[in-house]
C-alpha positions in Angstrom: 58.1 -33.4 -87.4 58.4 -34.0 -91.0 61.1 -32.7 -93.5 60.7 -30.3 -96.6 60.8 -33.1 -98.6 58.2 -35.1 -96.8 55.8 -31.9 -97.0 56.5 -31.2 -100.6 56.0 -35.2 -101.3 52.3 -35.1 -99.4 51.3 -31.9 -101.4 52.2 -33.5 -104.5 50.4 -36.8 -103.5 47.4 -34.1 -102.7 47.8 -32.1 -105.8 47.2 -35.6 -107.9 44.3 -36.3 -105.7 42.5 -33.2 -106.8 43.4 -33.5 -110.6 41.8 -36.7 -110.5 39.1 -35.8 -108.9 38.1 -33.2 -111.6 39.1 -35.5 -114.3 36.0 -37.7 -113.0 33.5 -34.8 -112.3 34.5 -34.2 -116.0 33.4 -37.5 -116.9 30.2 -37.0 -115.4 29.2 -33.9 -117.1 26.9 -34.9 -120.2 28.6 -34.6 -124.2 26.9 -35.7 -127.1 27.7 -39.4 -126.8 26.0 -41.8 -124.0 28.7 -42.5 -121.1 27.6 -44.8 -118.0 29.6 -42.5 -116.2 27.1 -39.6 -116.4 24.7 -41.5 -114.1 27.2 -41.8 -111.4 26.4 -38.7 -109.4 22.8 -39.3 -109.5 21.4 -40.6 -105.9 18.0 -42.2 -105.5 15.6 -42.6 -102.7 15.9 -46.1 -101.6 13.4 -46.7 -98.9 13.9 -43.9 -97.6 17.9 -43.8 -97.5 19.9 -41.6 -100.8 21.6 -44.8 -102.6 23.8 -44.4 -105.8 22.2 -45.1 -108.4 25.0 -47.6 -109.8 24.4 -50.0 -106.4 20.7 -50.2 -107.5 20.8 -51.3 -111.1 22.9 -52.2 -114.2 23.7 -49.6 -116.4 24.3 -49.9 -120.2 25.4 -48.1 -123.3 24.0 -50.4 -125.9 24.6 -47.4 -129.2 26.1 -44.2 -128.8 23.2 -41.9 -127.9 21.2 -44.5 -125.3 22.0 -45.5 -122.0 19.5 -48.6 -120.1 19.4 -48.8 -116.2 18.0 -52.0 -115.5 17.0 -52.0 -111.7 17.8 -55.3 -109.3 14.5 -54.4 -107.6 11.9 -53.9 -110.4 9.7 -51.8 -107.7 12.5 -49.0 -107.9 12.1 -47.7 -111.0 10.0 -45.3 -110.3 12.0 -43.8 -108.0 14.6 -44.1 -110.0 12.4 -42.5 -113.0 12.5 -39.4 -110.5 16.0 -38.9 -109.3 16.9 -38.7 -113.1 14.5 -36.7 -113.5 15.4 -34.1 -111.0 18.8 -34.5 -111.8 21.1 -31.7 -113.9 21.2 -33.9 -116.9 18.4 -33.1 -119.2 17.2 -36.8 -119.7 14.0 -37.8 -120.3 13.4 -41.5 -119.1 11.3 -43.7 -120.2 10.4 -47.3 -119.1 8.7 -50.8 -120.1 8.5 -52.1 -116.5 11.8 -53.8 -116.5 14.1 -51.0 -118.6 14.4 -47.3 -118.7 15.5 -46.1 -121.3 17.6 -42.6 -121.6 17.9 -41.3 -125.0 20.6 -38.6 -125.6 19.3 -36.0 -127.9 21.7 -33.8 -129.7 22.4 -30.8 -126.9 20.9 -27.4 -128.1 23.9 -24.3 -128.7 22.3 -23.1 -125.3 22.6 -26.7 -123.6 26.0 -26.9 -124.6 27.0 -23.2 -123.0 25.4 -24.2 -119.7 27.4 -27.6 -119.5 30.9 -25.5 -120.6 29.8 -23.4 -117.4 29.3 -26.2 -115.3 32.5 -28.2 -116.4 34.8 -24.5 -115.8 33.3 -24.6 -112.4 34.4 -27.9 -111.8 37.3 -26.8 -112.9 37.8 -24.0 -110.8 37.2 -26.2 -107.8 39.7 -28.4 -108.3 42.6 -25.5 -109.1 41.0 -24.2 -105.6 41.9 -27.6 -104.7 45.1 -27.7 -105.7 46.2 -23.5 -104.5 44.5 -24.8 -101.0 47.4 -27.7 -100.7 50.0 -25.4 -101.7 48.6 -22.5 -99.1 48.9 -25.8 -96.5 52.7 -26.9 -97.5 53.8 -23.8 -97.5 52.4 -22.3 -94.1 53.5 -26.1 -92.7 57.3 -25.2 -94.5 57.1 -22.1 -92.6 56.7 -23.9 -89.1 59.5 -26.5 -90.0 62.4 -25.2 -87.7 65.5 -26.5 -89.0 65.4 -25.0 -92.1 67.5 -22.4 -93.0 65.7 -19.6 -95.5 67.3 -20.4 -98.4 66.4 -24.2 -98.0 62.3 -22.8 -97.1 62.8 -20.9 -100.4 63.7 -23.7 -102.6 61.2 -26.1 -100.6 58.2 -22.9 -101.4 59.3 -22.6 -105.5 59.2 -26.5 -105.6 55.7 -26.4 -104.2 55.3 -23.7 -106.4 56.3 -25.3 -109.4 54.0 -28.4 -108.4 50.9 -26.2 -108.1 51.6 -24.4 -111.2 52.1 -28.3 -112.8 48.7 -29.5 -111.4 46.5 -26.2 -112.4 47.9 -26.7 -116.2 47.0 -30.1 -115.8 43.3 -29.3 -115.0 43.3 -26.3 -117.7 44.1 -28.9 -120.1 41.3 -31.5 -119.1 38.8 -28.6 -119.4 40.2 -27.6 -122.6 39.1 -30.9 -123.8 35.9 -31.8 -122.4 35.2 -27.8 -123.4 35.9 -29.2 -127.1 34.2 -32.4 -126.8 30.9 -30.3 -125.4 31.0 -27.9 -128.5 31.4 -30.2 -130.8 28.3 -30.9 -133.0 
């Protein structure tokens, strides 16, 4: 049986887990700028099996508004033409049979609400995220038996206190990336 301490040391551990997992759904949402992380959600059919689009290619950022994917397997790329192209981010590849190339135009005012959406959805998972582990320490706290109700208290504010932390933590990464998407 674990200890209050224990619980409230696993939710934190679980509360960073979910901040950082925002923080790089964040990095995959599209700005202005060209980021290699934006590809890394994209999946492409390999031969019939979905394959990360990172484990089939090299990706670059040779100026600030281009990314290149250069496949391993030059028969790919047309495949991998298509998963971009199906994918949320609005780019338009284009390729000389070795290259694509994935210019990043300026987003529009209208471009730019629908990413803010999608980036205070992410958002709102993760402080799900976060309110689920706290709803899990404290119904586990509840169960512990050799803890008086003053000590389960304490142990519930603390976990309290560390959900409250972690949801800040998230408001302030979308508070950012909500300010690096408006920005012109």
């Amino acid at each position: 049986m674990a200890t209050a301490e224990e619980l409230i040391k696993s939710a934190q551990d679980r509360m960073v887990k979910s901040v950082e997992h925002a923080r790089a759904e964040f990095a995959t949402v599209r700005t202005g700028r060209a980021s290699a992380s934006l590809l890394d959600r994209i999946e492409v059919d390999y031969y019939g099996t979905q394959t990360p689009l990172r484990q089939l290619s090299t990706i670059n950022v040779p100026e600030p508004r281009m990314l290149t994917v250069q496949p391993f397997d030059p028969s790919s790329i047309k495949a991998i033409e298509k998963a971009i192209m199906e994918s949320d981010l609005g780019l338009t590849p284009s390729n000389d049979g070795k290259l694509i190339r994935l210019p990043m135009p300026q987003p529009t005012e209208e471009r730019r609400k629908e990413l803010v959406k999608v980036v205070r959805k992410i958002a709102e998972e993760g402080k799900v995220a976060v309110r689920n582990v706290r709803r899990d320490a404290v119904h586990h706290l509840k169960e512990l038996k050799d803890v008086g109700s003053d000590d389960e208290r304490r142990a519930e504010e603390s976990v309290q206190k560390l959900t409250d932390e972690h949801t800040k933590t998230i408001e302030d990464l979308l508070k950012h990336k909500e300010a690096e998407i408006m920005e012109v």
